[in-house]
SEKEKE-585470 format. One line per field, with one value per atom (N, C-alpha, C): x, y, z; atom name; residue number from 0; residue in three letters. Coordinates in nm, 3 decimals. Atoms other than C-alpha are relative to their C-alpha. Layout:
BEGIN
u = [X/...]
v = [Y/...]
w = [Z/...]
atom = [CA/...]
n = [NUM/...]
res = [ALA/...]
***
This chain:
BEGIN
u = [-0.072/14.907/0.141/-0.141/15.206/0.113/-0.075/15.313/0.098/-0.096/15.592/0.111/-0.077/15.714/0.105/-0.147/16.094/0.029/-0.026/16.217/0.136/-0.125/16.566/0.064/0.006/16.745/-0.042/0.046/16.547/0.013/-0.029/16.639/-0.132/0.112/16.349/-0.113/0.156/15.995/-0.071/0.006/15.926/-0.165/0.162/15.525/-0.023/-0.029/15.521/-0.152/0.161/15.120/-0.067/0.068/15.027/-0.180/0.100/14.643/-0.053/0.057/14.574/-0.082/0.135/14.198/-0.012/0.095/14.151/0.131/-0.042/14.468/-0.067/0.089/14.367/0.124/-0.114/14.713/0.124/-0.137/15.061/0.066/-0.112/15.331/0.103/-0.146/15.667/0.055/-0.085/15.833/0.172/-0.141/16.187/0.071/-0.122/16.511/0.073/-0.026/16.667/0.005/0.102/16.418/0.030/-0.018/16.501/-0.100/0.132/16.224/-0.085/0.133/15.875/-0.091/0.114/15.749/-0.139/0.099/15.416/-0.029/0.009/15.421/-0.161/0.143/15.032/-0.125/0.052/14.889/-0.137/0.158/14.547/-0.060/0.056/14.496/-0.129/0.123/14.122/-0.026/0.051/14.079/0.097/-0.115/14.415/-0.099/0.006/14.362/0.101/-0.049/14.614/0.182/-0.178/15.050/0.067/-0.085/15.290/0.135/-0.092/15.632/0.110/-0.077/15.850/0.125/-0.163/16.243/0.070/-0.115/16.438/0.110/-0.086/16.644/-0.090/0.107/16.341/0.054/-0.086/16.414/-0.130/0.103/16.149/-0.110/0.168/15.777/-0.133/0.065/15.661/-0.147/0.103/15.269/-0.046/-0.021/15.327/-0.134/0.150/14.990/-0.106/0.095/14.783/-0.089/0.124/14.436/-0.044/0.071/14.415/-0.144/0.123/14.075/-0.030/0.095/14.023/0.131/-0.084/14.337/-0.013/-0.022/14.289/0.086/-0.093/14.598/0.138/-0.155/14.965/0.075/-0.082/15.238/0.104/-0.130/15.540/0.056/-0.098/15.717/0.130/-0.123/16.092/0.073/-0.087/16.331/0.072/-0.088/16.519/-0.068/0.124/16.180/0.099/-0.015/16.286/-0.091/0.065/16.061/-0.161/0.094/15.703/-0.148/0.070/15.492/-0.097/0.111/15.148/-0.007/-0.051/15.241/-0.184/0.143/14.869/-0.142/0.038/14.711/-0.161/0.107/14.322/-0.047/0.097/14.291/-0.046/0.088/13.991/-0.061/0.032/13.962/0.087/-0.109/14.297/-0.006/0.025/14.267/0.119/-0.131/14.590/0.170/-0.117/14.970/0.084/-0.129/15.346/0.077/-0.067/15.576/0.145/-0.166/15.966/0.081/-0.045/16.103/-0.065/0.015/16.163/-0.049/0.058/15.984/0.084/-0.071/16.137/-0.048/0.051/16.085/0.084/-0.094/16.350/-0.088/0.081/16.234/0.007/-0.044/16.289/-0.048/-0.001/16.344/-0.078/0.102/15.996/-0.116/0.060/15.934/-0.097/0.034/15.758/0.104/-0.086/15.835/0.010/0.003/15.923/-0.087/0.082/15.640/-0.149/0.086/15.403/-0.138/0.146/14.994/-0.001/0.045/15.090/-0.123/0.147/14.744/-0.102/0.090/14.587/-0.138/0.069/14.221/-0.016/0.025/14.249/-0.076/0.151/13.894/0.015/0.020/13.963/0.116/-0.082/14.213/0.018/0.050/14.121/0.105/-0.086/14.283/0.133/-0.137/14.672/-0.017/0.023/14.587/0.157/-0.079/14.917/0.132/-0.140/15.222/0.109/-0.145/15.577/0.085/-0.033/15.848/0.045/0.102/15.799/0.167/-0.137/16.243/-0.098/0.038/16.071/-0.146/0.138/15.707/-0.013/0.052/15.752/0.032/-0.019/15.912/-0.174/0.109/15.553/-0.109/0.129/15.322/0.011/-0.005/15.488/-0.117/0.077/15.235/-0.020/0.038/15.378/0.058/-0.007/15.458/-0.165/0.153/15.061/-0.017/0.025/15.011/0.038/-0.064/15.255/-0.068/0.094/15.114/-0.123/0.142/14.777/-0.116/0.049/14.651/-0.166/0.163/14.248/0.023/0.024/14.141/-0.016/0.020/14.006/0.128/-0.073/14.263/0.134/-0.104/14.604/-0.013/0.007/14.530/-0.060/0.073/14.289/0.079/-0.075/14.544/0.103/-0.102/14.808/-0.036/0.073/14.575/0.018/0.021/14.583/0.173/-0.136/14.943/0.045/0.006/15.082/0.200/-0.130/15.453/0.020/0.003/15.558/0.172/-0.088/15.858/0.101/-0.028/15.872/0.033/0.030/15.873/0.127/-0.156/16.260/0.055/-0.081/16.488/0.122]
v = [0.027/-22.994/-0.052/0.044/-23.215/0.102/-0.084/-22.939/0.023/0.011/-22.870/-0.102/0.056/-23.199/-0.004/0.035/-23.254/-0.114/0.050/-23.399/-0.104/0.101/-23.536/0.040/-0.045/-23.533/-0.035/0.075/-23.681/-0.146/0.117/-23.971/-0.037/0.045/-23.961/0.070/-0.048/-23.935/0.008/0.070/-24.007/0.072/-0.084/-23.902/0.120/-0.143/-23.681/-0.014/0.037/-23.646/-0.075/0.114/-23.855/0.081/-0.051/-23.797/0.128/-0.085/-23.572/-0.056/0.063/-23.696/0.010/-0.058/-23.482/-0.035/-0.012/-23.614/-0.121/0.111/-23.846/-0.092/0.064/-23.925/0.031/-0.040/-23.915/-0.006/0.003/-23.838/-0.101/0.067/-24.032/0.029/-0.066/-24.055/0.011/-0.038/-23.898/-0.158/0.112/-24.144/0.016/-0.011/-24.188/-0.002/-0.017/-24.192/-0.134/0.160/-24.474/-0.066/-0.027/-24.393/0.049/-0.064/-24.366/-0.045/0.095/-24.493/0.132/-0.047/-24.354/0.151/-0.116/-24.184/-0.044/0.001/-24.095/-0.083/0.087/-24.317/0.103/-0.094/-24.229/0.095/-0.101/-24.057/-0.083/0.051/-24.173/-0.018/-0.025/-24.051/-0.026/0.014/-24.154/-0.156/0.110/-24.382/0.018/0.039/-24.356/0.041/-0.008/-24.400/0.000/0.003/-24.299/-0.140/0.067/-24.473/-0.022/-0.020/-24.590/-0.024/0.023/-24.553/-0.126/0.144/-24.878/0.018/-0.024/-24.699/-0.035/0.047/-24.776/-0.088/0.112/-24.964/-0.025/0.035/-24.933/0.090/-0.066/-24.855/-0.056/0.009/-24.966/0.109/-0.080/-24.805/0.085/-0.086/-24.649/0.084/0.002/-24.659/-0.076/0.039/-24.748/0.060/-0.090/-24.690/0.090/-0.053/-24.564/-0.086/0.036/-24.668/-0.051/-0.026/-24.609/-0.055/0.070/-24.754/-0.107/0.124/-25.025/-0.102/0.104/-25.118/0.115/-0.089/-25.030/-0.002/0.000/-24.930/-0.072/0.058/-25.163/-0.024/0.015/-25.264/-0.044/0.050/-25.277/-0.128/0.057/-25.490/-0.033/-0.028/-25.327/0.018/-0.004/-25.304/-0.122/0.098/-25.508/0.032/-0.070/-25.323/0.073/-0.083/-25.330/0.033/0.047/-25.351/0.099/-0.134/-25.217/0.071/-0.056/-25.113/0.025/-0.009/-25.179/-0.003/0.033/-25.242/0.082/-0.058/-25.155/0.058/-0.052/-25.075/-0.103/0.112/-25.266/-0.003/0.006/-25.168/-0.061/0.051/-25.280/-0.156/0.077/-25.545/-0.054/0.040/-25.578/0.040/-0.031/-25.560/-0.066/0.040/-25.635/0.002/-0.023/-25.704/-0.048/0.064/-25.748/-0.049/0.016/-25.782/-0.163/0.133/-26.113/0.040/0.038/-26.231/0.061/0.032/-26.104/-0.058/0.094/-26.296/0.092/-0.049/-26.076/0.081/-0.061/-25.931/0.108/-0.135/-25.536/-0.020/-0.022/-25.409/0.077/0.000/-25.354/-0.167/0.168/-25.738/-0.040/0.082/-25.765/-0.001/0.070/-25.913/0.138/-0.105/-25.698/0.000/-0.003/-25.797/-0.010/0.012/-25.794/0.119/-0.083/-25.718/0.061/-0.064/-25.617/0.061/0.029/-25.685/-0.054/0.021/-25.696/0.102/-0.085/-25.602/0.005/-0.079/-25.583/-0.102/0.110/-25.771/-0.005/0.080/-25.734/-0.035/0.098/-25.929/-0.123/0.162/-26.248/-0.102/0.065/-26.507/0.062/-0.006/-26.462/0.207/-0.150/-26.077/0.064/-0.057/-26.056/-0.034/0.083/-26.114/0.024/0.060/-26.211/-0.056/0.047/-26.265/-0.169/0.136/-26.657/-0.098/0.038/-26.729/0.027/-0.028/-26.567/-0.073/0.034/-26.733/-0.092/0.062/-27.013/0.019/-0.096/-26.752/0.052/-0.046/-26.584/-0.097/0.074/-26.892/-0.074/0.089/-27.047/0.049/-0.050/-27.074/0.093/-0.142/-26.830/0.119/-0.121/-26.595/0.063/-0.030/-26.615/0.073/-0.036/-26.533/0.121/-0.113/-26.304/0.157/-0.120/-26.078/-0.007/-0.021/-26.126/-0.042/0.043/-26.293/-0.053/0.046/-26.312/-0.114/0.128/-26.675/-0.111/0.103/-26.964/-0.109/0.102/-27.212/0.078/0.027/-27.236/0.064/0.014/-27.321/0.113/-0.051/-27.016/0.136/-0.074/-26.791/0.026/-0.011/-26.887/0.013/0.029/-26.877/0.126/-0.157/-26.506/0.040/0.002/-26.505/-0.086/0.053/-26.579/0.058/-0.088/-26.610/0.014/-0.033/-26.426/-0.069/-0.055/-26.452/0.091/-0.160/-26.141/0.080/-0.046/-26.007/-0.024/0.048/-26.165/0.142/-0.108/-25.936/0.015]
w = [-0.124/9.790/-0.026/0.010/9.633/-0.132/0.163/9.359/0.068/-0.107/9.614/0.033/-0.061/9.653/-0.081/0.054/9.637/-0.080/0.096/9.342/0.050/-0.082/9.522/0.124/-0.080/9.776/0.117/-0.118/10.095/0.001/-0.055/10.260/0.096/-0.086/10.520/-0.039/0.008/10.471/0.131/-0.087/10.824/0.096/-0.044/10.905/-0.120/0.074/10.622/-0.063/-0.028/10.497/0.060/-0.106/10.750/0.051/0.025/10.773/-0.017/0.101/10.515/-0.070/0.047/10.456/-0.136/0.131/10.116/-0.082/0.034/10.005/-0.096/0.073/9.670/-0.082/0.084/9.460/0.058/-0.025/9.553/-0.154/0.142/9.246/0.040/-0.058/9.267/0.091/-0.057/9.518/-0.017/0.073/9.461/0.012/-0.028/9.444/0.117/-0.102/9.738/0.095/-0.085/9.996/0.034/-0.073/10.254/0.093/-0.127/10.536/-0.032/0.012/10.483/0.107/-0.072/10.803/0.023/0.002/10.864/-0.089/0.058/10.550/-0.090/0.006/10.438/0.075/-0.092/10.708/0.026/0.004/10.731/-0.078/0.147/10.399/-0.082/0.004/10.368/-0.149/0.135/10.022/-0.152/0.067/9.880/-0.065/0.113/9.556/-0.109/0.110/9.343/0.080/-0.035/9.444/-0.102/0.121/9.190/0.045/-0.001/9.151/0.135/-0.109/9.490/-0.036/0.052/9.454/0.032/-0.013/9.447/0.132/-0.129/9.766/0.120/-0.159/9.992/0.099/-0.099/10.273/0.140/-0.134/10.610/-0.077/-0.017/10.523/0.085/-0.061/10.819/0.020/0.000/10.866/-0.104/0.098/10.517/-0.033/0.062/10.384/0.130/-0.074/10.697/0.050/-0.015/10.727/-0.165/0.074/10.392/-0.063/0.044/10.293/-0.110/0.121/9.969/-0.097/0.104/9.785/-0.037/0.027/9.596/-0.071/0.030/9.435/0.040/-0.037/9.606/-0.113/0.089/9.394/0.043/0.041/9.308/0.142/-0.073/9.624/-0.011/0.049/9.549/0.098/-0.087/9.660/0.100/-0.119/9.886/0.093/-0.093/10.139/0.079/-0.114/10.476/0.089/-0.131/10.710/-0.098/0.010/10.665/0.078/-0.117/10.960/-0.006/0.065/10.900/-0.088/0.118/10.571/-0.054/0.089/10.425/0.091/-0.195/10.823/-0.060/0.013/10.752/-0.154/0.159/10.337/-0.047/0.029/10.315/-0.112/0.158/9.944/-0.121/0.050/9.858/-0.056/0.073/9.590/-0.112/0.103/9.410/0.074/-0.042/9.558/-0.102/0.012/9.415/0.083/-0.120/9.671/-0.123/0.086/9.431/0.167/-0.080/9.800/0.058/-0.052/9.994/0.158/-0.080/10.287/0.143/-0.077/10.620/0.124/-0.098/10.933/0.120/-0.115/11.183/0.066/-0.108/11.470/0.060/-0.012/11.559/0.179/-0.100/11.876/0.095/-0.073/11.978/-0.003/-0.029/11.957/-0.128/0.135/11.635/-0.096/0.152/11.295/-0.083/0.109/11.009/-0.090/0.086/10.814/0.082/-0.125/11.152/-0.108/0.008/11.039/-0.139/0.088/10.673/-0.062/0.043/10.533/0.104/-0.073/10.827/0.020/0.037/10.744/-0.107/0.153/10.405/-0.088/0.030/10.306/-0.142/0.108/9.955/-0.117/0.060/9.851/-0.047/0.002/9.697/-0.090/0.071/9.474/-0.080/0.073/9.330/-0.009/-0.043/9.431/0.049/-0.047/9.613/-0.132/0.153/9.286/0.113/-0.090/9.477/-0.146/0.043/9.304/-0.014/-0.034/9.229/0.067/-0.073/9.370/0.172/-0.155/9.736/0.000/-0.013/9.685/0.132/-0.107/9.925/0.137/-0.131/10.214/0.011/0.039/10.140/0.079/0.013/10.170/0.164/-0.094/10.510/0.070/-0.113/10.791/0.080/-0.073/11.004/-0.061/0.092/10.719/0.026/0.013/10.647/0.083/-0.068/10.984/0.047/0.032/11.015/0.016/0.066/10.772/0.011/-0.042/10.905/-0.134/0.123/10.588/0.013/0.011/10.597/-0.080/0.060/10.532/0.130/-0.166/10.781/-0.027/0.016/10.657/-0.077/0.005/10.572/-0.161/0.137/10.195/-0.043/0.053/10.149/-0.006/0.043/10.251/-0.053/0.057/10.072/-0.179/0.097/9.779/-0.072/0.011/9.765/-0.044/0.028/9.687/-0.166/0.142/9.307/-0.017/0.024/9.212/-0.099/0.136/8.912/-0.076/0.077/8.695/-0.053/0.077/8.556/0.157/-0.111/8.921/0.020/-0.037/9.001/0.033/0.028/9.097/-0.099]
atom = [N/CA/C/N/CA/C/N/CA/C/N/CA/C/N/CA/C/N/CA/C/N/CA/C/N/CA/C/N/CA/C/N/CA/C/N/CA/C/N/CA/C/N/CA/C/N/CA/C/N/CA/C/N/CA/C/N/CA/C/N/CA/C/N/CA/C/N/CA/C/N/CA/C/N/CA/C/N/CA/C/N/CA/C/N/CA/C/N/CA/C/N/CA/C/N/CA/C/N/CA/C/N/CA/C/N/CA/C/N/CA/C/N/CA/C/N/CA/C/N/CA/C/N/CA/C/N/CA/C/N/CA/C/N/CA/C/N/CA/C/N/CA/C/N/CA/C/N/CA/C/N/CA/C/N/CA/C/N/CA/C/N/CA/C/N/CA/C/N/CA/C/N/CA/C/N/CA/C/N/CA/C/N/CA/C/N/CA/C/N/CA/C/N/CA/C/N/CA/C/N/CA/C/N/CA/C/N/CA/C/N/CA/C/N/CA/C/N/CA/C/N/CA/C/N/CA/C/N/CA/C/N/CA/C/N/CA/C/N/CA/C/N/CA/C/N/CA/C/N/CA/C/N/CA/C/N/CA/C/N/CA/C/N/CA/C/N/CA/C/N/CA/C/N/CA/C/N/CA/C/N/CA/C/N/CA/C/N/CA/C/N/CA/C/N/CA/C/N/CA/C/N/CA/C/N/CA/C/N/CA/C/N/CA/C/N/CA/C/N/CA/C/N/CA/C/N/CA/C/N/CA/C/N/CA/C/N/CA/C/N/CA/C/N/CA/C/N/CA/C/N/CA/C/N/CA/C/N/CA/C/N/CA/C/N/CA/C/N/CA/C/N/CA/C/N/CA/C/N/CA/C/N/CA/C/N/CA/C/N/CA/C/N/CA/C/N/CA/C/N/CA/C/N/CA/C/N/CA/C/N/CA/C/N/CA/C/N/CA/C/N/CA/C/N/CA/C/N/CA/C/N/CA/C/N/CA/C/N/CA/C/N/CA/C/N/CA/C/N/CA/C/N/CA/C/N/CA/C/N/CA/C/N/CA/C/N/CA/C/N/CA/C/N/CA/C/N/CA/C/N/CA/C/N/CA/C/N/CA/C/N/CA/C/N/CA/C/N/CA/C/N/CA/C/N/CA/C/N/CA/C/N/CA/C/N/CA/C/N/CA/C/N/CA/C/N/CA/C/N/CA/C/N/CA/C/N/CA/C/N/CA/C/N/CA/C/N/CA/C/N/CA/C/N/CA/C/N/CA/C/N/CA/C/N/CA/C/N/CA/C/N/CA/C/N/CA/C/N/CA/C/N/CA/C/N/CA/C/N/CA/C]
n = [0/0/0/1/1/1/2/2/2/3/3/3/4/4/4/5/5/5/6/6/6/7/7/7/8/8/8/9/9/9/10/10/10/11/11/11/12/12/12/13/13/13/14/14/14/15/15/15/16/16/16/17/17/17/18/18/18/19/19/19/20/20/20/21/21/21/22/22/22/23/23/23/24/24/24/25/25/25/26/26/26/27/27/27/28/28/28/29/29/29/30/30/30/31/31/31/32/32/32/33/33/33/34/34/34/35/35/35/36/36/36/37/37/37/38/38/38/39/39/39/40/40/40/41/41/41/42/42/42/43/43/43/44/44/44/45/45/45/46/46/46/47/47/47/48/48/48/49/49/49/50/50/50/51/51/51/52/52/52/53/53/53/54/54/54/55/55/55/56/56/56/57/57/57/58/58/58/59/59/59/60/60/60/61/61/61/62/62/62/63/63/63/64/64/64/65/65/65/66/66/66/67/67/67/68/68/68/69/69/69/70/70/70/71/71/71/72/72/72/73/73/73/74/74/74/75/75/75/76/76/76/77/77/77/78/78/78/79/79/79/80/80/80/81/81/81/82/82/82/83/83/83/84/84/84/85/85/85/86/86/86/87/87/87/88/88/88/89/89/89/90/90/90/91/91/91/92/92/92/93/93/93/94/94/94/95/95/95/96/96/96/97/97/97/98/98/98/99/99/99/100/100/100/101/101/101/102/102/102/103/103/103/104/104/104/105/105/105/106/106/106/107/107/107/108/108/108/109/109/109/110/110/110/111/111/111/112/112/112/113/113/113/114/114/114/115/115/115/116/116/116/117/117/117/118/118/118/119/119/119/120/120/120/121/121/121/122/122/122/123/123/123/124/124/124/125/125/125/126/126/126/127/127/127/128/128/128/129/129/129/130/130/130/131/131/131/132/132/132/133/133/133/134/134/134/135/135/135/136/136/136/137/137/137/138/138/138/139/139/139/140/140/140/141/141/141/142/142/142/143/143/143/144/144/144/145/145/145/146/146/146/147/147/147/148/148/148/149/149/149/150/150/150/151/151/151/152/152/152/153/153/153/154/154/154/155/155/155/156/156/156/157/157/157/158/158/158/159/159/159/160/160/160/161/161/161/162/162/162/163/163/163/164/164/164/165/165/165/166/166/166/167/167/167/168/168/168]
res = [UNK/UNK/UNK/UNK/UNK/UNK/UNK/UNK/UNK/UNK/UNK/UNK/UNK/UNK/UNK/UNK/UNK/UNK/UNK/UNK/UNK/UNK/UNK/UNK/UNK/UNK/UNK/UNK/UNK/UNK/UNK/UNK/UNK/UNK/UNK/UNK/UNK/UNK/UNK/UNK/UNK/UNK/UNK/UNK/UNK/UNK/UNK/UNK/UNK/UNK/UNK/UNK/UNK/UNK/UNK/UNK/UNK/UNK/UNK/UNK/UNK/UNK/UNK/UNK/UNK/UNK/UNK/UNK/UNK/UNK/UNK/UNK/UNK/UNK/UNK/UNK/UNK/UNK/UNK/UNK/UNK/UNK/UNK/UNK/UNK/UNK/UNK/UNK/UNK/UNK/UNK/UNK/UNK/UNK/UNK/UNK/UNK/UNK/UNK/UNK/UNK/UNK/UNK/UNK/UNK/UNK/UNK/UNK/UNK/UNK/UNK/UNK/UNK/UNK/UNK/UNK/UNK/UNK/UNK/UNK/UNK/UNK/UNK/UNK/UNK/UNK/UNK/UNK/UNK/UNK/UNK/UNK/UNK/UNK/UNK/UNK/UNK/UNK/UNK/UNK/UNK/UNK/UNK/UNK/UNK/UNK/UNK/UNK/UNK/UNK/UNK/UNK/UNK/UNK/UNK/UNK/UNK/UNK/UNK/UNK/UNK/UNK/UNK/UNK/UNK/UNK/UNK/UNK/UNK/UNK/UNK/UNK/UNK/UNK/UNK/UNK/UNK/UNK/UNK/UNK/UNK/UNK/UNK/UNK/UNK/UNK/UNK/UNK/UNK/UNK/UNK/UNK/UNK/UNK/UNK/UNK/UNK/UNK/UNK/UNK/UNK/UNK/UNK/UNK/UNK/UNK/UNK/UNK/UNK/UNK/UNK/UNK/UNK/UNK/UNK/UNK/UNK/UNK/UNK/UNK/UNK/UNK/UNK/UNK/UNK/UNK/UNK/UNK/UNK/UNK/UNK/UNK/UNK/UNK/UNK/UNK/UNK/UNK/UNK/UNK/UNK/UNK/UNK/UNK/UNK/UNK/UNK/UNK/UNK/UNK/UNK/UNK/UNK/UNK/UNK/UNK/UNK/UNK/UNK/UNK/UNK/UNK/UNK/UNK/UNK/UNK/UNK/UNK/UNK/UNK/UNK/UNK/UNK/UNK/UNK/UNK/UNK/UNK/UNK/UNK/UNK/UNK/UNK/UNK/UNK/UNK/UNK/UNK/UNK/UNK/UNK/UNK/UNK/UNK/UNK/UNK/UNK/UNK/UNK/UNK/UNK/UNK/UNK/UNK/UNK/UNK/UNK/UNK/UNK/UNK/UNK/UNK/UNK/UNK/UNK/UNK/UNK/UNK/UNK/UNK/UNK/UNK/UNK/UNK/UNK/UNK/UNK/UNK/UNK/UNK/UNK/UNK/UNK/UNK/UNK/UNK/UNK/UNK/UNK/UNK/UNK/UNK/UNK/UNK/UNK/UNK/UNK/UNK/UNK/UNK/UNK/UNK/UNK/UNK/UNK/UNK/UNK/UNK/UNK/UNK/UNK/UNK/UNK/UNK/UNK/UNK/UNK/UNK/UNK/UNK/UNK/UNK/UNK/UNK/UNK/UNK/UNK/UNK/UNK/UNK/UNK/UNK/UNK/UNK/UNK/UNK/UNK/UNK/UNK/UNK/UNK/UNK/UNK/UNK/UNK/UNK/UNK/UNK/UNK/UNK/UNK/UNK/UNK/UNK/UNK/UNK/UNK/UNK/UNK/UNK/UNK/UNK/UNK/UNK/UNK/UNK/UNK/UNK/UNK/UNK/UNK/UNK/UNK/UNK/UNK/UNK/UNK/UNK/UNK/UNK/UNK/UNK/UNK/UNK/UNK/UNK/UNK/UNK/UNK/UNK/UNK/UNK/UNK/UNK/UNK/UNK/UNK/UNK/UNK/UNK/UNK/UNK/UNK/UNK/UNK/UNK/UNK/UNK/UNK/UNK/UNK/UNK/UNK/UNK/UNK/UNK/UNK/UNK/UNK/UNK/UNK/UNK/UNK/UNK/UNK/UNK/UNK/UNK/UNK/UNK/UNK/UNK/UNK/UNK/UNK/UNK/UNK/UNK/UNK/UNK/UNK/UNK/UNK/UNK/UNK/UNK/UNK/UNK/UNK/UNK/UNK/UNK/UNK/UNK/UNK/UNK/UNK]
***
């Protein structure tokens, strides 16, 4: 299905395999690429994401509903927009986020980081890596909340979060 895809060149991904059930791996995606909102959203069978370009910028719904992924690839830096990015992958067990925390509010009234991980049952201790300069944007209350962070307390979901080092930009 992806032997096809463009190598450079696109700026928008914008719904582009968006539920394609039998889809299982994505390759890289090219350089360049700024918009991926509801790109593979509902790709049931998707487990494995190649490399995302450092030009990224909105992946709102990116990966939502995929099922079966259990670890996202690399989130760069340049990510501001990710609303529902991971929204329902209740297999999802490992993230990198290199990007800082945003809190701004788009002009359908949510946050930019509105419901990331909302749903996503398996994510447990220092599961989420942050670079450890943005960690305590990450851990505030209504960050947690925010991003929809499973956990009855405060402490349990900030638990799930680990800042790295090596992760800095």
């Amino acid at each position: 299905l992806l032997e096809n895809f463009p190598e450079a060149g696109l700026e928008n991904l914008y719904g582009c395999f968006g539920d394609c059930v039998e889809l299982t791996t994505i390759p890289d995606i090219p350089d360049g690429v700024k918009t991926m909102i509801s790109c593979f959203e509902g790709c049931k069978k998707l487990t494995s994401v190649g490399k995302l370009p450092s030009s990224v910028e909105n992946m709102n719904d990116c990966f939502k509903n995929c099922t079966n992924l259990a670890s996202a690839p690399d989130i760069p830096a340049s990510v501001t927009l990710m609303q529902g990015s991971f929204e329902n992958c209740t297999n999802l067990s490992e993230v990198r986020l290199r990007c800082n925390y945003n809190s701004a509010v788009d002009s359908s009234n949510k946050k930019a980081f509105f419901n990331i991980f909302k749903n996503c049952t398996s994510l447990s201790k220092k599961s989420i890596k942050v670079p450890k300069v943005y960690y305590d944007n990450y851990v505030q209350g209504a960050a947690l909340n925010t991003m929809a962070i499973l956990g009855a307390t405060v402490i349990e979901k900030e638990e799930k979060f680990e800042g790295l080092t090596e992760l800095n930009p």
